[in-house]
C-alpha positions in Angstrom: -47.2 49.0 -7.2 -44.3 49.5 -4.7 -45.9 46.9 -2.7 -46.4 43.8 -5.5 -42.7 44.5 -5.9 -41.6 44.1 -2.2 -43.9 41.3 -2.5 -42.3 39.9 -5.3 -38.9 40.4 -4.5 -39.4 38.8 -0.9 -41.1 35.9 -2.4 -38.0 35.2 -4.9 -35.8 35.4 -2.1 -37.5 33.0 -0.2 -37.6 30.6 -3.3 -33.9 31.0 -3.5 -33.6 30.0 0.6 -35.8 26.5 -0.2 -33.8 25.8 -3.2 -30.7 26.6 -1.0 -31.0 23.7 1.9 -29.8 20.4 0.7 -31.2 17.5 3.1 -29.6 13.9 3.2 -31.3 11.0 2.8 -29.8 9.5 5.6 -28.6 9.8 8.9 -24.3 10.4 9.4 -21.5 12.3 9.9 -20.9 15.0 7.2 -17.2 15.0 6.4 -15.4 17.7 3.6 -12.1 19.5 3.8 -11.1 22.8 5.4 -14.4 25.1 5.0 -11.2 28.1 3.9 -10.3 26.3 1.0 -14.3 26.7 -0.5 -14.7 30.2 0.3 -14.9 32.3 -3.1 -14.2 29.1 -5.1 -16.9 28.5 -7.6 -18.3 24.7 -7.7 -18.8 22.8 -10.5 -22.2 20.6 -11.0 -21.0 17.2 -9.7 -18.5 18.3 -8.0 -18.2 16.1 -4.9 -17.9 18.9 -1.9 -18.9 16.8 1.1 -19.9 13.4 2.1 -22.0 11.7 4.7 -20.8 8.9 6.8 -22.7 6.5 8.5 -21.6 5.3 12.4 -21.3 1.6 10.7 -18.7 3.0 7.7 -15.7 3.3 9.5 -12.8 2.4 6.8 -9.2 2.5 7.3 -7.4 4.2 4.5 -3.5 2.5 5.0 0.0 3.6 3.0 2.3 1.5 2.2 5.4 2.3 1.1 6.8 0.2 -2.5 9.7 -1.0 -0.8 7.5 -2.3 2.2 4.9 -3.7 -0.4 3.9 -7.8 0.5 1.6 -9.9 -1.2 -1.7 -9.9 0.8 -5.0 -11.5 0.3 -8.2 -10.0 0.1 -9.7 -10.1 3.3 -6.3 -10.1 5.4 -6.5 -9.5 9.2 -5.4 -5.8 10.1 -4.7 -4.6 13.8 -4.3 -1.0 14.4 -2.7 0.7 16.5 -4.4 4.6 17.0 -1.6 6.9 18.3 -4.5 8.5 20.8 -4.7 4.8 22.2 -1.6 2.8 21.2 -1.3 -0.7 23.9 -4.9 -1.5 22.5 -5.5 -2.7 19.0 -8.2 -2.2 16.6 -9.3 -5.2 14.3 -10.3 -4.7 10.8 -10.4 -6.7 7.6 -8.4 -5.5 4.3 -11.4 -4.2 1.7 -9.4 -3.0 -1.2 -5.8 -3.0 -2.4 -4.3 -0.5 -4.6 -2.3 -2.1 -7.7 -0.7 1.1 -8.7 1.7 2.9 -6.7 0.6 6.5 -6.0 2.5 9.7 -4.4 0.6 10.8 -1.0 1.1 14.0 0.3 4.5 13.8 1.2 4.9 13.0 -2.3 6.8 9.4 -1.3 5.0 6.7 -3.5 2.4 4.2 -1.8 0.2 1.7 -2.3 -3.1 2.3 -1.1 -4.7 -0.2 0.8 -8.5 0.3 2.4 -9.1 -1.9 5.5 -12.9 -1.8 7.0 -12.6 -1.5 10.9 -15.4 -3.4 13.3 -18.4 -1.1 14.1 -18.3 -2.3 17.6 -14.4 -0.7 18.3 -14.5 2.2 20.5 -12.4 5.1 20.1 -12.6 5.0 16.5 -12.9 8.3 15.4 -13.0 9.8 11.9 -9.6 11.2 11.0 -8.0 9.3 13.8 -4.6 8.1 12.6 -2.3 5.6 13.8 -0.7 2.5 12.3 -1.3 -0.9 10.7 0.0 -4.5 11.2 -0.7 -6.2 7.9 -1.1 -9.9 8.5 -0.2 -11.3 4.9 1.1 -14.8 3.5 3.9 -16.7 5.9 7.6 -16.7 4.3 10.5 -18.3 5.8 12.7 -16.0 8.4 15.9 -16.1 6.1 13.7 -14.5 2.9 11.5 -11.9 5.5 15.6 -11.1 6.9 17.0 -10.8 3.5 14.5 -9.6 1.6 15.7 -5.7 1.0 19.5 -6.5 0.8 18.1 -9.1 -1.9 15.7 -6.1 -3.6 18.7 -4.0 -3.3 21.4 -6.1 -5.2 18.7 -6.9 -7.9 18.3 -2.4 -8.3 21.9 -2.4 -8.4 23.1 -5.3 -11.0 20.0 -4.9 -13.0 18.3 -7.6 -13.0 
């Protein structure tokens, strides 16, 4: 009797072990936030913990502060600039733009803007960081030149 129990016992723990290991569907880098913060913390079902990411879905998540905020199309040309490699550029091509201003983690408010960088770049790591030439529409020099004084008067007066 001792025996079916051990028996029993060791084959319930090794149900528990297959039901444990969690095997992607495809190949890529496995990307969640500091292993500390999920130690003791219960998880929710569907709560997102980690994510895979292919080699070929490298996108550039970009802030933009409101009072820097242009009008840009939809696939605008972006050039970054990664602080581990800063003469050489990176190109990319603008995916998404935010259309609500949003606090980041310095709790300034920005628009977020989601740029998807060429597979082909080098150096391109994940959680590289750097920053961004937006290429948007073409004004004239006197409006680019005038354009906060001119944001800055309207704040003031009111209108």
């Amino acid at each position: 009797a001792e025996r079916q129990l051990k028996k029993a016992e060791r084959d319930y723990a090794a149900d528990l072990l297959a039901r444990s290991v969690i095997k992607a569907q495809r190949d890529g880098i496995l990307v969640y936030s500091d292993k500390n913060n999920w130690i003791g913390r219960p998880v929710k079902t569907g709560e997102r913990i980690m994510q895979i990411v292919g080699p070929d879905d490298v996108v550039a998540k970009i802030e933009v502060p409101v009072a820097d905020a242009i009008a840009l199309n939809k696939d605008a040309r972006v050039r970054m600039f990664l602080d581990a490699n800063p003469l050489s550029s990176v190109p990319a091509m603008l995916k998404t733009v935010g259309y609500q201003a949003e606090p980041n983690s310095s709790q300034q408010l920005v628009y977020r803007l989601y740029a998807n960088i060429n597979g082909t770049s080098k150096g391109v790591q994940i959680g590289a960081r750097g920053t961004a030439q937006l290429q948007g529409q073409y004004v004239p020099l006197s409006f680019y030149l005038l354009r906060r004084p001119i944001s800055a008067l309207r704040q003031h007066i009111g209108l």
